[in-house]
C-alpha positions in Angstrom: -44.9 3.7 -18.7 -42.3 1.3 -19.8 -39.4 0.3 -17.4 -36.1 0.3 -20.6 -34.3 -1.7 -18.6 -33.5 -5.4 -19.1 -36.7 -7.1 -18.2 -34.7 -10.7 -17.8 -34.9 -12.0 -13.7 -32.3 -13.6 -12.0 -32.7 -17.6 -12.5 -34.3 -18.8 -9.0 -31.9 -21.5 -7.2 -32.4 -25.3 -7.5 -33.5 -26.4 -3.4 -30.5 -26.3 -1.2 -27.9 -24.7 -3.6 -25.9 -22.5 -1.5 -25.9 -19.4 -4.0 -29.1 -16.7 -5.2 -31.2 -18.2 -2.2 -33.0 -16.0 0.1 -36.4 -14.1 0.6 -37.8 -10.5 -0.3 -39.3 -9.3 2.8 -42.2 -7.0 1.6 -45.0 -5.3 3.6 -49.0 -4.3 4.1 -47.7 -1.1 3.9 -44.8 1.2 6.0 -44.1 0.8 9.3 -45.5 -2.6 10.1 -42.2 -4.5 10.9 -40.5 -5.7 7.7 -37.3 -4.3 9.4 -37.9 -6.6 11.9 -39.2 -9.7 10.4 -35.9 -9.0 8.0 -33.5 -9.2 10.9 -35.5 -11.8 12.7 -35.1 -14.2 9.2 -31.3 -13.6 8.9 -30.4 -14.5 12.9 -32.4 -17.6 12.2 -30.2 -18.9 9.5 -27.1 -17.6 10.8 -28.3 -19.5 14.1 -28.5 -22.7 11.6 -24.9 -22.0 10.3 -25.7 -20.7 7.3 -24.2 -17.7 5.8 -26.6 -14.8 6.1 -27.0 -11.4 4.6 -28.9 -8.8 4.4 -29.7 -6.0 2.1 -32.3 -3.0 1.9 -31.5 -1.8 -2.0 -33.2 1.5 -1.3 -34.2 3.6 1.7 -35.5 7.1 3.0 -34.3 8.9 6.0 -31.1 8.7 7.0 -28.9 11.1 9.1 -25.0 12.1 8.1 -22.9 9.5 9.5 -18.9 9.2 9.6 -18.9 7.1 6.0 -22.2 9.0 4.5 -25.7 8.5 5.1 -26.3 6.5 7.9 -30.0 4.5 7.8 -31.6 2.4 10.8 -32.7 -0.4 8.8 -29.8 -1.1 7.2 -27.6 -0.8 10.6 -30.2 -3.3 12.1 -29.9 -5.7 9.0 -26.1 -5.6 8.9 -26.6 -6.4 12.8 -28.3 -9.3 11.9 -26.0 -10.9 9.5 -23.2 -12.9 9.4 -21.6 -11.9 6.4 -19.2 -8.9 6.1 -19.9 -7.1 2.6 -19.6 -3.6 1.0 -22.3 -1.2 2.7 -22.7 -0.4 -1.2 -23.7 -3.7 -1.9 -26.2 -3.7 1.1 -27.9 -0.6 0.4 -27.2 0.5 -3.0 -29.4 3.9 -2.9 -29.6 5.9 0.8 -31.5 8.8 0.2 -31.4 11.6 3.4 -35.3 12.6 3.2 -38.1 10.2 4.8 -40.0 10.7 2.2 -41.4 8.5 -1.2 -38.2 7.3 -2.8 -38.9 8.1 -6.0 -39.6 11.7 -4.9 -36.2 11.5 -3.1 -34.6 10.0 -6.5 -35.8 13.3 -7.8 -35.1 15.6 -5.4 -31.4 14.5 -5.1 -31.1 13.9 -8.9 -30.3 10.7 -8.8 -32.2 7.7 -11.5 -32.2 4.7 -9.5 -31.3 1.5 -11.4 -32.2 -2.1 -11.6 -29.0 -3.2 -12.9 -27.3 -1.5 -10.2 -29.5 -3.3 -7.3 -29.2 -7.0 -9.0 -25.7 -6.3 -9.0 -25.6 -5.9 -5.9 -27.8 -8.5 -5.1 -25.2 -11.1 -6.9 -22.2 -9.6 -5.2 -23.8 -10.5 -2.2 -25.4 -13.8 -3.5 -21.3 -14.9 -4.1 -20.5 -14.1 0.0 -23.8 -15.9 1.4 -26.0 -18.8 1.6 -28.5 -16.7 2.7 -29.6 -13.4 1.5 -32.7 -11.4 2.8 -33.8 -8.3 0.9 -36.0 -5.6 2.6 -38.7 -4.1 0.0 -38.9 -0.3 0.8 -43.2 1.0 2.0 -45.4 -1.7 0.8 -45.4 -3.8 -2.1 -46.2 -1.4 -5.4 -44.0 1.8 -4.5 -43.0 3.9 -7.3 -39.0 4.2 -7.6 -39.0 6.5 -10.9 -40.3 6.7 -14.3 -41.7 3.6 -14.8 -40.1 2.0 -12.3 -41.6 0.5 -9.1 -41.5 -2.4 -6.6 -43.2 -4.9 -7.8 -40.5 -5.1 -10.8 -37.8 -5.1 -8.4 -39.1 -8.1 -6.9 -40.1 -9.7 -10.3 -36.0 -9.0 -11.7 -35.1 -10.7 -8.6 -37.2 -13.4 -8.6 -37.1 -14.8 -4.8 -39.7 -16.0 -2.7 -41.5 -13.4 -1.1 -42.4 -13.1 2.7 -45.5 -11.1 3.7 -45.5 -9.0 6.8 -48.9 -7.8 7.9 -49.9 -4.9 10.0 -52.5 -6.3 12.3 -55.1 -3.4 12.7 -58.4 -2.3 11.5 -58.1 -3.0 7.4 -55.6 -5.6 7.2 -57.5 -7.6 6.2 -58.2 -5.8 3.1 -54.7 -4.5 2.6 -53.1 -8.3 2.9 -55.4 -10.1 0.1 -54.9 -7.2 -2.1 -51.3 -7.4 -1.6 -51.3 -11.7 -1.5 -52.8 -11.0 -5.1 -50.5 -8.6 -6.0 -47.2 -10.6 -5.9 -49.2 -13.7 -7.1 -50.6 -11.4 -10.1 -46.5 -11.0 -10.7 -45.6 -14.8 -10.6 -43.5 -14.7 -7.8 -44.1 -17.5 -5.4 -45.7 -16.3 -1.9 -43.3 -18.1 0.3 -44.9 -16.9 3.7 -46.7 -14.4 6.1 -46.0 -12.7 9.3 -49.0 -11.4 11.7 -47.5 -8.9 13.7 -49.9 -7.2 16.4 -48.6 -3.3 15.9 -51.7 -2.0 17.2 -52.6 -3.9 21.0 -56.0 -2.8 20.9 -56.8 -4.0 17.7 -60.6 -6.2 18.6 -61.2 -9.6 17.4 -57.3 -9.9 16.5 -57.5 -13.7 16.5 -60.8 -13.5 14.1 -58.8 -11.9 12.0 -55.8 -13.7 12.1 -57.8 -16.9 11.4 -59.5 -15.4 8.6 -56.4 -14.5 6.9 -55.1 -17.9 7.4 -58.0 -19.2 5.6 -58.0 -17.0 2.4 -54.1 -16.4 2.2 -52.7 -19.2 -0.1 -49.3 -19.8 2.1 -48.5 -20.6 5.2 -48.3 -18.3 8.8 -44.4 -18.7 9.9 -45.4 -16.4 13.0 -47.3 -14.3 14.9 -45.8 -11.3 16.5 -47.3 -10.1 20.2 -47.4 -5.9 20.3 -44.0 -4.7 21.8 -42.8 -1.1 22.8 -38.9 -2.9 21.8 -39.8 -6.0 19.7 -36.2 -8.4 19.4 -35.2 -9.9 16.5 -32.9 -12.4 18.4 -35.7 -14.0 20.4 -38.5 -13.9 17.2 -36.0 -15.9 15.2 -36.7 -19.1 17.6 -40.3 -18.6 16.5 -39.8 -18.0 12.9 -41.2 -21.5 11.4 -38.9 -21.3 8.5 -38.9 -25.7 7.7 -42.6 -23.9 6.1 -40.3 -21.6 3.7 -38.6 -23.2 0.6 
């Protein structure tokens, strides 16, 4: 099915122009630390004086709060920043079930829009230097008819920022999803290793052999933590490897 909206991405920024630059921060699949990587990216270039945003345009589960629906990614990533902007902007869709957004969408009777999210995305574009956007699950994750993902990150248009789950099938799940945003044209800026499961054997086999086969460069490698902080990976965070 056909996604009616306007197909047209937002123009990428010229090297060092202070306006539309930043990353989508995309995953092997849920839970393997996009949240994290996404904070640990925005304290890096705060820390270099740049202006630094974050935004997560749609999540699942989320608990009644004093303003409305309160998620824990989007806390963390407006931790992270530097910039004060509209929660709206941040994260334009907060859905209370943590369930598959589009079923969410659904279930709450709400479409969700792209023209809503890159609007968002340029209000915040006009306060920052900087801005990180979080993808929601892995890479191709349905947000309504015809809708996923992979054309959110194709209307934005940034460079893209693997983060990959080390544990039994990575291996399979980061070349699949390496080809998928290369398959889209969007430029595969970078890759995170990040060790979620400690007994994972032959880690550093793997590691290597994703190194060789993935067609951008490793800007860190993540050890297992019970209470991983963002603060302290953003001094490890090669980002002079990121355009």
């Amino acid at each position: 099915m056909l996604n009616h909206e306007s197909q047209h991405p937002i123009a990428p920024s010229r090297r060092g122009e202070p306006t539309n630059h930043g990353f989508f921060v995309t995953g092997t699949d849920t839970g393997v630390g996009k949240t994290l990587v996404a904070c640990a990216l925005l304290r890096a270039y705060a820390g270099r004086g740049l202006r630094a945003v974050g935004m997560k345009p749609v999540t699942c589960g989320a608990e009644p709060g004093g303003s409305g629906l309160v998620n824990d990614d989007v806390e963390r990533l407006i931790a992270a920043g530097n910039v004060s902007a509209p929660r709206e902007h941040v994260n334009p869709y907060c859905f209370a079930p943590p369930i598959a957004p589009h079923i969410a969408a659904r279930q709450a009777g709400v479409t969700i829009s792209f023209d809503r999210i890159v609007g968002s995305f340029r209000a915040l574009a006009a306060r920052a230097q900087v801005v990180v956007v979080e993808g929601v699950g892995g890479f191709c994750v349905p947000l309504g008819s015809g809708l996923d993902t992979v054309q959110l990150a194709a209307r934005l248009a940034l460079p893209v920022v693997l983060v990959v789950g080390m544990r039994l099938g990575c291996l399979n799940h980061a070349l699949l999803t390496a080809d998928a945003i290369t398959a889209r044209g969007l430029q595969l800026a970078g890759w995170v290793a990040n060790h979620i499961d400690p007994g994972m054997i032959a880690a550093d086999d793997n590691v290597r052999a994703l190194e060789a086969l993935i067609a951008a460069p490793l800007i860190a490698r993540i050890a297992h933590a019970v209470s991983p902080d963002p603060a302290a990976l953003a001094g490890i965070l090669e980002t002079g490897n990121l355009p």
